[in-house]
One Martini backbone bead per residue (centre of mass of N, CA, C, O) as a GRO file, in nm:
protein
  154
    1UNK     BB    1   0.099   0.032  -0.002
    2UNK     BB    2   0.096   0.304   0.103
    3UNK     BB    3   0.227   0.593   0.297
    4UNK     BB    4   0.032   0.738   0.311
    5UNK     BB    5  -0.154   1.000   0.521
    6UNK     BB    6  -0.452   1.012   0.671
    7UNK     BB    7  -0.625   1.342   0.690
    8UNK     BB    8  -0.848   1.494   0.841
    9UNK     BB    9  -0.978   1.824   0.780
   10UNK     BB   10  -1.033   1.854   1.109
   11UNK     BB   11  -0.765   1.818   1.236
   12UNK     BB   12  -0.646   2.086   1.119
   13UNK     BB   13  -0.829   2.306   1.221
   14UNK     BB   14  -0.748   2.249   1.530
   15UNK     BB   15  -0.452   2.318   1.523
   16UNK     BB   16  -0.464   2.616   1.440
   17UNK     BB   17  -0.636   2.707   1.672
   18UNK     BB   18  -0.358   2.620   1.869
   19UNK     BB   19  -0.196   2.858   1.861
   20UNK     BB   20  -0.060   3.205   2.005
   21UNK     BB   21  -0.270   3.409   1.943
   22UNK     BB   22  -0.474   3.662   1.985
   23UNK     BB   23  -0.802   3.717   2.046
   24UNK     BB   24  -0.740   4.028   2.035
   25UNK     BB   25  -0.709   4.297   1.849
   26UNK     BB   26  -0.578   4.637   1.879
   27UNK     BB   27  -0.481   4.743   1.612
   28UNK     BB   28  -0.774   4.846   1.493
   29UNK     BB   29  -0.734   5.063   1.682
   30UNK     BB   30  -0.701   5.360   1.769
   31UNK     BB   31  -0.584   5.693   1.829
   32UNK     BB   32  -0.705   5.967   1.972
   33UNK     BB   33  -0.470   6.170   1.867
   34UNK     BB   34  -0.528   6.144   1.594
   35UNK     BB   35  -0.813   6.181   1.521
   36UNK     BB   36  -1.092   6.414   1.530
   37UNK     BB   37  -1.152   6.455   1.853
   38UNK     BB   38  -0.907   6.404   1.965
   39UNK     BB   39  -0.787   6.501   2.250
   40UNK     BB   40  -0.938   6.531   2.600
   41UNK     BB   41  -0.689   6.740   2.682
   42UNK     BB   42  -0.616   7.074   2.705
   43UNK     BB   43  -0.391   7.351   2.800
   44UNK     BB   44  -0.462   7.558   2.521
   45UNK     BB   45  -0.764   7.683   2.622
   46UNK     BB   46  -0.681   7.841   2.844
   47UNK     BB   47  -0.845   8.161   2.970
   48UNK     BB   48  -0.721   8.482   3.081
   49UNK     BB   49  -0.976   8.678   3.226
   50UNK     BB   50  -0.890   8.874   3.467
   51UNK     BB   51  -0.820   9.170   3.304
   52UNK     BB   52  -1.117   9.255   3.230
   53UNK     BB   53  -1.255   9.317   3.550
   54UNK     BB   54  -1.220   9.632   3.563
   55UNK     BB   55  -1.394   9.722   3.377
   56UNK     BB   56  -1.647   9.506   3.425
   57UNK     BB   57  -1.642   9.670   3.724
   58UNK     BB   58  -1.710   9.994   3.642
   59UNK     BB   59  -1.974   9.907   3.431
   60UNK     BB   60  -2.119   9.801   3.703
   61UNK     BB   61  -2.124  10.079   3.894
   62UNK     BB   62  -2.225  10.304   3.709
   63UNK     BB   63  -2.550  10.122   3.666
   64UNK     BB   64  -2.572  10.134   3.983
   65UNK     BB   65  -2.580  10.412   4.013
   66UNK     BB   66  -2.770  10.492   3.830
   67UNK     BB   67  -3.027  10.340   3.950
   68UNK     BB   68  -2.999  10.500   4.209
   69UNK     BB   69  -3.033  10.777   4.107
   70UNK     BB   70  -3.358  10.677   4.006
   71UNK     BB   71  -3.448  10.602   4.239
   72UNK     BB   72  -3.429  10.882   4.396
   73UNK     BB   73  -3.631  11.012   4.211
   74UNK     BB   74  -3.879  10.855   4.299
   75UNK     BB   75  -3.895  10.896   4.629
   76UNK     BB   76  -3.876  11.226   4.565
   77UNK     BB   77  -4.207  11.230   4.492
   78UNK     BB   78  -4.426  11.348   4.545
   79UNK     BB   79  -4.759  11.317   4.652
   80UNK     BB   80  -4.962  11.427   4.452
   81UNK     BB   81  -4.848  11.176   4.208
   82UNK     BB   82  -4.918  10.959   4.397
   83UNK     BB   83  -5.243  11.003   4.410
   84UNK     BB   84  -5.267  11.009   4.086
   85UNK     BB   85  -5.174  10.703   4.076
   86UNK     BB   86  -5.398  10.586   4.255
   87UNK     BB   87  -5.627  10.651   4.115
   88UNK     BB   88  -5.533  10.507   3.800
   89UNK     BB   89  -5.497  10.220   3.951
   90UNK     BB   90  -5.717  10.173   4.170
   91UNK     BB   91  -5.515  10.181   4.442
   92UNK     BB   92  -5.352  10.179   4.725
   93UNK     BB   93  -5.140  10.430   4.903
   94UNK     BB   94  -4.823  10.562   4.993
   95UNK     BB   95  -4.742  10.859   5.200
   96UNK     BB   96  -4.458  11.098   5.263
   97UNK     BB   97  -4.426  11.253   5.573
   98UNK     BB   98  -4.306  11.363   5.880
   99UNK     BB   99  -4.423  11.120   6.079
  100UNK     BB  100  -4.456  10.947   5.820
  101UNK     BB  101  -4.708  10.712   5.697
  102UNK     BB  102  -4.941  10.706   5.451
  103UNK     BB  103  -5.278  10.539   5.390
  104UNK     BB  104  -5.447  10.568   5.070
  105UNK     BB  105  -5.732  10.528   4.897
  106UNK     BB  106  -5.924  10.558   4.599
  107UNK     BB  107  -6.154  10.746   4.732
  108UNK     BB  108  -5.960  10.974   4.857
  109UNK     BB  109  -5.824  11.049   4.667
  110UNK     BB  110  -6.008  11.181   4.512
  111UNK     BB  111  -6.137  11.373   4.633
  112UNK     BB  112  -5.875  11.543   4.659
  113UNK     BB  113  -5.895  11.583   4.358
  114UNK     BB  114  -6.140  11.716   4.341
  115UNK     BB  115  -6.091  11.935   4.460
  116UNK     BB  116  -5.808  12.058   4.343
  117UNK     BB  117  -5.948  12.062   4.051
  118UNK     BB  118  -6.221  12.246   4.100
  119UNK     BB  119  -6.351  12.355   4.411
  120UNK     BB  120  -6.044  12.543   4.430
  121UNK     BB  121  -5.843  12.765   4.422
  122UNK     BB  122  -5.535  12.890   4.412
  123UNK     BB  123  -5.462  12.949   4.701
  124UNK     BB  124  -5.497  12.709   4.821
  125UNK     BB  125  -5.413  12.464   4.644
  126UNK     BB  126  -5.142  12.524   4.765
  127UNK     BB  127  -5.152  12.477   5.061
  128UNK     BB  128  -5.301  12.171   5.020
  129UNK     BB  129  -4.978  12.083   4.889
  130UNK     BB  130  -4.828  12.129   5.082
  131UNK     BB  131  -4.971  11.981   5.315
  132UNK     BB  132  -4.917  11.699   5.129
  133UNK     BB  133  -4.593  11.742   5.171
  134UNK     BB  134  -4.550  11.885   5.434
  135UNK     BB  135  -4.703  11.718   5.682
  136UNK     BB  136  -4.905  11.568   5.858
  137UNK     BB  137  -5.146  11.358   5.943
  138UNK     BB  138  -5.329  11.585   6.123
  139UNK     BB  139  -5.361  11.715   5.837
  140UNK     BB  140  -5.440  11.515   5.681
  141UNK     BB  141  -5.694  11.447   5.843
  142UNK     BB  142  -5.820  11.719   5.816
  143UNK     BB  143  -5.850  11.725   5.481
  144UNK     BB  144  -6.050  11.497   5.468
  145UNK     BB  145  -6.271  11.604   5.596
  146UNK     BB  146  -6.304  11.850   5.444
  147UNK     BB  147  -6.317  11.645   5.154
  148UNK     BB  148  -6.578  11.526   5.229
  149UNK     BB  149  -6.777  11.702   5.290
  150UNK     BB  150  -6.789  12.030   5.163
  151UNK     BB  151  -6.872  12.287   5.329
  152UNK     BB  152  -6.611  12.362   5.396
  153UNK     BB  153  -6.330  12.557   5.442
  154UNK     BB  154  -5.958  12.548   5.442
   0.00000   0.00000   0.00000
């Protein structure tokens, strides 16, 4: 006979598979530094921003004077202004006397606004002005009494 030996193509095949190859191949796995994405911290993007500060907090210090002396314009306006806001917003507001605050309703209001605009002269006028911008509650509370009435002069 021959000489040849049978070889099983199946036993050829378990021989390859017990290789020392590796399980897992990585060499097809990039390198994060070479991709698009590039590597994933950098510290040439940090950027000092400290420089820019005092700029940036002059000209916000400038904004906060502006509003507050715009505030101050608002605290400043007469009581005259307050009691016609009263009356137009259709609620209740204080206004500042000299001896504290006065809470005055939007009936009152009006009533002083229709005196002073229709029924009084242009002396009185001034006079309970003046008395309701520099006068004191007990003033004031006279003068409500008075154009409540309506039949007394002031």
């Amino acid at each position: 006979m021959n000489n040849r030996k049978l070889v099983n193509p199946m036993e050829k095949k378990k021989k390859q598979k017990n290789e020392d190859a590796p399980a897992v191949n990585t060499s097809a796995i990039p390198n994060p530094a070479d991709t698009a994405m590039g590597p994933r911290f950098t510290t040439t993007s940090v950027i000092d921003r400290r420089k820019k500060l005092p700029a940036l907090l002059k000209k916000f210090q400038l904004q906060s004077f502006k509003r507050y002396m715009e505030a101050e314009e608002i605290i400043a306006e007469d009581n005259m202004s307050t009691i016609r806001n009263i009356v137009k917003r259709k609620q209740f507001g204080k206004i500042k006397l000299k001896d504290g605050q006065a809470v005055i309703d939007m009936f009152t209001a009006s009533a002083i606004l229709n005196a002073i605009d229709k029924r009084l002269n242009k002396k009185n006028v001034e006079k309970v002005k003046d008395m309701i911008n520099n006068g004191t509650k007990n003033q004031l509370m006279k003068l409500v009494s008075v154009v409540m009435h309506g039949d007394r002069a002031i």
